[in-house]
N, C-alpha and C positions, 0 to 999 in steps of 0.2 A: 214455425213461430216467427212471426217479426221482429227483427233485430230491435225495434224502439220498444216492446216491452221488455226484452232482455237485459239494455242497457238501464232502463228504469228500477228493476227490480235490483239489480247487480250494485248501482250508485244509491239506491237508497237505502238499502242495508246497512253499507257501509258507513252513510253517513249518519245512521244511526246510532253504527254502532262506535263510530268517535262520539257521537254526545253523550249518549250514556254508557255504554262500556268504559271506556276511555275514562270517564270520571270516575264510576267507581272505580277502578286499577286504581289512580290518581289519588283518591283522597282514603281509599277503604284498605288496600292492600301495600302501595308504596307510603304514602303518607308523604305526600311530597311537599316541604319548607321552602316559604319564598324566603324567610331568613336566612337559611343555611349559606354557611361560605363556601361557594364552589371552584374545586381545582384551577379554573379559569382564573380567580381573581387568587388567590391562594400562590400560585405559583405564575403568575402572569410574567412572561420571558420574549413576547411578541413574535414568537417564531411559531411555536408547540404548544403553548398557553396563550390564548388571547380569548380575550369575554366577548361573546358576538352577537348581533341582533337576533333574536328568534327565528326571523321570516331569513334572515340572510343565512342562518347554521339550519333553518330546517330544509334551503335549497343543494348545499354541503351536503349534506345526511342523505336526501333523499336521492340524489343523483348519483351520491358514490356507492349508495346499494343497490338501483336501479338496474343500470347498466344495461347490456341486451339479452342477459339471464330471463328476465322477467316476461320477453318477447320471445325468443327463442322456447323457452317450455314449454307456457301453454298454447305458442305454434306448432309444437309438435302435438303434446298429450289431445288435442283435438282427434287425433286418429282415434280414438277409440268414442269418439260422440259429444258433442258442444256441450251437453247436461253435465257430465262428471264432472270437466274442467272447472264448466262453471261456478257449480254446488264447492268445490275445493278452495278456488281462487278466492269468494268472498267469504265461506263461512272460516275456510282458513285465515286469510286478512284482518278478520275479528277478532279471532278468540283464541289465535295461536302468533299470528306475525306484531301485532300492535302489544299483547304482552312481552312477549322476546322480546322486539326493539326496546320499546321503554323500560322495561327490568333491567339490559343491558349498561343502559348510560344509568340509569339508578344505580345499578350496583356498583360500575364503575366509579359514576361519582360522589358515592359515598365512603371511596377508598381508594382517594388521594388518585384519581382518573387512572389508575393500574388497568392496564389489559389484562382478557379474560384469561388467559393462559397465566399471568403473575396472580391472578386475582385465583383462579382453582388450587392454587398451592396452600392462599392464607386459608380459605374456607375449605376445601373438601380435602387434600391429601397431597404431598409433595410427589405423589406413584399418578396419581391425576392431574399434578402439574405436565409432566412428562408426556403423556400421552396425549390432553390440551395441545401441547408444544408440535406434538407430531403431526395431529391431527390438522392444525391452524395452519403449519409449513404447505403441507399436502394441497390443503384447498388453494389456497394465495398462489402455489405454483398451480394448480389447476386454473386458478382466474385468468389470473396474467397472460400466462401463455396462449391461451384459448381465445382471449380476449384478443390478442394482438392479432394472431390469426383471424376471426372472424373481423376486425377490421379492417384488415389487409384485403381484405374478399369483395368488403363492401365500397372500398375503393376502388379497387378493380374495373368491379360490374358497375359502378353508379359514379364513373370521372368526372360527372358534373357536381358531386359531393364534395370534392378535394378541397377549392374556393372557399367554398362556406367551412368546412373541417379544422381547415389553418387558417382562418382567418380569426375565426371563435375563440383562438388562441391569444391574439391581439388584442382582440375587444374585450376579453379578460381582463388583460396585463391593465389596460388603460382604466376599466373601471373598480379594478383593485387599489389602484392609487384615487382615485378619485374617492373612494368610502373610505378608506384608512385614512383618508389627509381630511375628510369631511370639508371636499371643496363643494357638493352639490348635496343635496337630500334624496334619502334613496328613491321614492318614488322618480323621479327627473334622471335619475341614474337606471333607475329599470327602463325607463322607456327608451333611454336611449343605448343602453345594452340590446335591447328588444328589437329595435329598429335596425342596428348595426345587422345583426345579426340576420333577420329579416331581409336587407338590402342583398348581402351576401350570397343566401339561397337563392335571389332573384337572380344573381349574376351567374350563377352557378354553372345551366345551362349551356348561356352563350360562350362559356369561355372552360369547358372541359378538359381535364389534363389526366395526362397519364404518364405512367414513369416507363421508361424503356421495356422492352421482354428479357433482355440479358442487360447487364452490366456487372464487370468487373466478377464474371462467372456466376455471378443472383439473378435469382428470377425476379420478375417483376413482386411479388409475394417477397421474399427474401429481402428486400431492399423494402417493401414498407416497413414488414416486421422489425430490421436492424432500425430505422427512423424514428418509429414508434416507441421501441425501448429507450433510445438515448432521449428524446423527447420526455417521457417516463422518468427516468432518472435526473432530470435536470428540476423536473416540478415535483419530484418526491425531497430534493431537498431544500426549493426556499422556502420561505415563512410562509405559513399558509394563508394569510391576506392578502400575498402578491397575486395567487394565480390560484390556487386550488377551492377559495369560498367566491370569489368573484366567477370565476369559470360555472362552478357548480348553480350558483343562485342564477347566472342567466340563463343556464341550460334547465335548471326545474322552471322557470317562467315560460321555456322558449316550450317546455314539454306540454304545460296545461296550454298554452294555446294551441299545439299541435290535437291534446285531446280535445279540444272547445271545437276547432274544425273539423275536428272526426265525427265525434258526439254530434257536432251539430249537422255535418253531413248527414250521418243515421236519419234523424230528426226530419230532414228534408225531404228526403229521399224514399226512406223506412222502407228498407231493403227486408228480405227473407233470409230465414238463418238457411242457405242452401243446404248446409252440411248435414250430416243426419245428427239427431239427439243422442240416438243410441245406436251406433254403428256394430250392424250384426256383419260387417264384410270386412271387415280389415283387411290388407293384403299379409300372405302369407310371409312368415320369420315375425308377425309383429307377437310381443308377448304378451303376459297377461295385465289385465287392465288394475286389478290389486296384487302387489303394488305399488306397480309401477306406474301407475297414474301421480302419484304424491313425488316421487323422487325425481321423476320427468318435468312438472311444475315446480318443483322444487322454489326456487328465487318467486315466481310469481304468487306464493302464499306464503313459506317462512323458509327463512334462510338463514344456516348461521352464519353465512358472510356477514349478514347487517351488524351480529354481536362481536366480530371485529372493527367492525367502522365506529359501532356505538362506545366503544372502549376506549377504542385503537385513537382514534381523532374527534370526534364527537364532546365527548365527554370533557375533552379538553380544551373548549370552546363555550359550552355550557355559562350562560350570565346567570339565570337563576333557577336552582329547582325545578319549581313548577314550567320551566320552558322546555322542557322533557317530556311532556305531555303532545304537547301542539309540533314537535320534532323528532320523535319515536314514533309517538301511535299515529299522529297524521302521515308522519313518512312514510309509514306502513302501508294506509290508507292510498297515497299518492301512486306504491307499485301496485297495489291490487288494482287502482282504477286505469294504470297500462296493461295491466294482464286483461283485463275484461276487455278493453281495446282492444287487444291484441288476438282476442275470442272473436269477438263480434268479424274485425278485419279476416281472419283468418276462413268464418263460416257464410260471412254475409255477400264477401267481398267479390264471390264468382257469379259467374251468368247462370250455372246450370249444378246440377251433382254432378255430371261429367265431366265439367272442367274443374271441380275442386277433388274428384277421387283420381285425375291428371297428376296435380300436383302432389296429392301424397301417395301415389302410387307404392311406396313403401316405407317403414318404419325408419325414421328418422328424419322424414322428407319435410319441407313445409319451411318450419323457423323462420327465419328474418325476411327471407323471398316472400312467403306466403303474408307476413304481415304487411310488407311495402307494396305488393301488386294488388292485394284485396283492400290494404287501405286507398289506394292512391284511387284504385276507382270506384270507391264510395266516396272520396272528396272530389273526383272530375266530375261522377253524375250527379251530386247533392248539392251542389256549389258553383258548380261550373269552373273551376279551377283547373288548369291544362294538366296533363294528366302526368309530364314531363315532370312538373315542378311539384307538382304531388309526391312524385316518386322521388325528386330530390329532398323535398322535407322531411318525408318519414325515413329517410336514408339519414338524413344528415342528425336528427333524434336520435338514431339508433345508435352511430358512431358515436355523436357526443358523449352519449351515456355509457359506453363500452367504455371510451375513451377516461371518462372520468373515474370510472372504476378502475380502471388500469394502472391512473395516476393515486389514486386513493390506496390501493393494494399494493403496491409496490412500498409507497413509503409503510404500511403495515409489516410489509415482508422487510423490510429496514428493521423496524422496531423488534422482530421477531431476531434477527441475529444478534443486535443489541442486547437484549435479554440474553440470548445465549452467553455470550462475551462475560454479560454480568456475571449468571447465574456459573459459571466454569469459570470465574477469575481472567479471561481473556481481552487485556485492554488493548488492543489495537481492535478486537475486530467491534469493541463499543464507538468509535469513531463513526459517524455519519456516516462521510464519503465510502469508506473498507465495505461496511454495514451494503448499502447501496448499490456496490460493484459485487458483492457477494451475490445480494438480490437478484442483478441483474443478468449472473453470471449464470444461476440457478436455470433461468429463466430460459436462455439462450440455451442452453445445453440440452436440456429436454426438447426445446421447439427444434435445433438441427440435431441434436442428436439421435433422437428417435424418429426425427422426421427424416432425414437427409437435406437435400441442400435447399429444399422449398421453404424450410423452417416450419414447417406445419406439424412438427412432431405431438404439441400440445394434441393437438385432437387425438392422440392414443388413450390419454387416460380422461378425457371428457367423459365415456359413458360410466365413470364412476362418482363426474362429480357431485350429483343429485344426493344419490347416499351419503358419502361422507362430507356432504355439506349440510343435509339432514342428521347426521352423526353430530357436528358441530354443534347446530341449533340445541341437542340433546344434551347435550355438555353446558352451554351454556345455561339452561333451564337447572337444569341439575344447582349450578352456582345461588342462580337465587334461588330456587325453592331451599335449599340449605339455609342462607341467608332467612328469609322469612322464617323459617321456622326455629330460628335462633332468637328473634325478636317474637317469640309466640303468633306468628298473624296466619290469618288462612294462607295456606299454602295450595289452595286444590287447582286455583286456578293458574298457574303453571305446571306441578304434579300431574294432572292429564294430559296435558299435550306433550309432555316429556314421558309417557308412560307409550302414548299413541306413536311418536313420533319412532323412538327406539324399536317396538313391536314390527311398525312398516323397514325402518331401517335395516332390521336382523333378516326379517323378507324377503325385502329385496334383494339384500347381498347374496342369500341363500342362492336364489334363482338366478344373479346374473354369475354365479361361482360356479353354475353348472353351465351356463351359456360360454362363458369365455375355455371353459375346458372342451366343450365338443368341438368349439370354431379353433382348436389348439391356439388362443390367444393368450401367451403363456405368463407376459407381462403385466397383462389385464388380470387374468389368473393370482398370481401372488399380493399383486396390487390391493385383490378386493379379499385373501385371506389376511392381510394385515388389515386394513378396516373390519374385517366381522371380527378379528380377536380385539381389536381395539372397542367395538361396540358391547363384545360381552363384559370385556371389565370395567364398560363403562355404567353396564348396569349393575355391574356386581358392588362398584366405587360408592354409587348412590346409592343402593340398597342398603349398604352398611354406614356410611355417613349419619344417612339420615335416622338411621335405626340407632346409633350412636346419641344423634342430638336431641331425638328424641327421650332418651332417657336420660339422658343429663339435663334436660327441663322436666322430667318430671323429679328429679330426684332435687333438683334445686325449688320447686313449686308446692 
């Protein structure tokens, strides 16, 4: 099939289904008040509370959930046939990721912007606080870590990235001060964020850098990763105007022009999906396609990462109500329309089926490679754009957005020891800075400690994080559909996809509980029996909540 009718059916769905989906969630099920006074202006502290433009907090939101999750999945899940992903990324995008987001910041901030792990204590059970708590640590060190690593990689392999990488850091800082001091108007401010930024990847090439093979006993890997964290911790704790919504909003602008050249390369071009629809050849070790196709795409259809961002910082930002609409469900909308990029890139982007069953020659293969070398040449042949700087663009997207999430989840992994501290009476480690070197400490310890000196440890427990970040999502559904059904309102349309979600969750775990025991991967092994018992009593938590609140409305009706 041709990749321009792929992309057409995939963006018009979607953008269907923010006009009318989206509205009804909006006005039928959350009942969202431009009145209402939100946490933002409630407790406005200019640090952790500040009321922010819509278009400026929905580029915030969509970048710190983005990240290269959304790229990476369904780069992989493609091994099993471009149809599956497809049919998942958008119809999931609809009617399971754009509810979650926006439910999240709703329930959030309609209770005083508490994270979701505070917020399951008031609503569901203080035994589902706890496991919330474990579950949110788990993922956050899943991100981080992983996250640093696959940046470290991508700097590596694409030195002419580095330029454009820290420089994005600068042009931040500068147009931070410029909207907080409202010396320009944003539009004049975006284009010149746009531009900077733009200039940078041009320079990129000519002026390549790499950091030593050793120093001071680090590999070259080891000495990003240690850069990246202290970088990390430095912008998890200023105010997030200085650097975390200006960073975030240039990088979703710098994204959709990245997608406008992609898209529009397709359009030019209108490339063949080379890869097969429904691949009957997989190569061998690869598993089954149900289902592990959902927890593989994971990020790219519904994530409970997002229901920490939406809690976690989101929610605390929030000017009014109804701007949760156009910053949830659109945000949603924004990674489904990188995953479908990242399809098309992944299927369209080879010469031949040979050269793309090359690249995934086996399960696990493809991810970020495959979306940089199959995008960069649908934008050299659709465009005429060098193929160099191609490849630096979609590099420098991918990093930024890893990058943003990195900085986004850390300061969450803050908040989450924070909470601890409160919730155990322990006031030193409620202190920021404590909070933050804990964070970071976490962080470090898994990446060398299970890795040894390359710091790449994260990548042990990556093949778990799909589950229990689909675990997550399931948890947080749980939250509001309680909620709803506390206020009488339909609740089905969250109740399904948390019935769906859990079902694939419990699945999955099954099947990789017997994969990590044959390859005796003993770590991965315990790892994924704490997730399935965490997953049964997450259904057991819901099961009886809801069977709770339900009869105390009817006996109150």
């Amino acid at each position: 099939m041709n990749a321009i009718i792929v992309m057409l059916l995939g963006l018009g769905a979607m953008f269907l289904g923010y006009v009318f989906y989206s509205k009804f969630i909006a006005e039928k099920i959350y009942k969202l008040d431009p009145n209402f006074k939100t946490p933002a202006h409630e407790f406005e502290d200019g640090v952790d509370f500040v009321p922010t433009n819509k278009y400026v907090l929905w580029g915030h939101h969509f970048t710190s959930v983005a990240g290269a999750a959304p790229i990476i999945g369904p780069a992989i899940a493609v091994i099993w046939g471009w149809v599956p992903a497809f049919l998942w990324v958008v119809f999931g995008t609809i009617f399971f990721a754009g509810v979650h987001d926006a439910g999240a910041i709703w329930a959030s901030n309609r209770n005083k912007a508490k994270s979701m792990g505070s917020l399951t204590g008031d609503v569901v059970s203080k035994r589902a606080q706890t496991l919330f708590m474990i579950v949110i640590f788990l993922v956050l060190l899943m991100v981080n870590a992983v996250f640093a690593t696959a940046i470290a990689g991508l700097l590596i392999n694409f030195p002419s990235a580095v330029i454009p990488v820290s420089g994005a850091i600068f042009v931040a800082l500068i147009i931070g001060q410029i909207i907080f001091r409202k010396w320009m108007g944003l539009g004049a401010v975006s284009v010149l964020g746009v531009v900077a930024l733009y200039v940078l990847i041009w320079v990129g090439p000519t002026m390549p850098l790499q950091l030593p093979d050793m120093a001071m006993g680090l590999s070259d890997n080891a000495q990003w990763i240690l850069i990246l964290f202290g970088y990390a911790a430095i912008a998890s704790l200023l105010p997030v105007w200085v650097l975390l919504q200006p960073r975030d909003y240039i990088n979703g602008l710098q994204l959709f022009i990245g997608l406008i050249l992609l898209y529009g390369a397709v359009l030019l071009l209108g490339p063949d999906m080379t890869a097969p629809a429904f691949n009957s050849n997989t190569p061998e070790g690869t598993p089954s396609m149900l289902p592990l196709l959902f927890v593989t795409i994971a990020c790219g259809a519904i994530s409970g990462f997002h229901g920490l961002v939406a809690s976690g910082t989101t929610s605390k930002q929030l000017d009014k109500e109804t701007d949760l609409r156009f910053v949830g469900y659109f945000g949603a909308i924004g990674e489904g329309s990188l995953s479908l990029a990242t399809i098309i890139a992944a299927c369209a982007g080879f010469a031949t089926l040979a050269d793309w069953e090359a690249v995934y020659s086996s399960f696990g293969q493809g991810g970020v490679s495959a979306f940089v070398e199959g995008g960069a040449n649908i934008i050299s042949q659709g465009i005429g754009l060098d193929v160099g700087i191609s490849e630096t663009l979609l590099t420098v997207m991918a990093v930024l957005f890893a990058g943003t999430t990195m900085d986004t989840g850390l300061r969450l992994q803050r908040y989450i020891f924070q909470e601890w501290g409160n919730i155990y009476d322990i006031s030193f480690i409620q202190k920021p800075a404590v909070a933050t070197l804990l964070a970071v400490g976490s962080c470090l310890l898994l990446a060398f400690g299970a890795g040894g000196a390359d710091g790449s440890g994260g990548l042990q427990i990556w093949p778990l994080f799909g589950t229990t970040n689909q675990l997550l999502a399931g948890l947080t559904l749980m939250v509001i559909t309680v909620m709803l059904v506390r206020l009488g309102r339909p609740m089905y349309v969250t109740l399904l996809p948390l019935i769906f979600l859990l079902i694939m969750t419990v699945f999955a775990l099954v099947i990789q509980l017997q994969g990590f025991y044959e390859q005796e991967k003993y770590f991965l092994f315990f790892l994924d029996i704490v997730v399935l018992i965490a997953a049964i009593w997450i259904i057991l938590e819901a099961t009886a909540t809801l069977s709770k609140v339900s009869k105390e409305n009817k006996a109150a009706g």
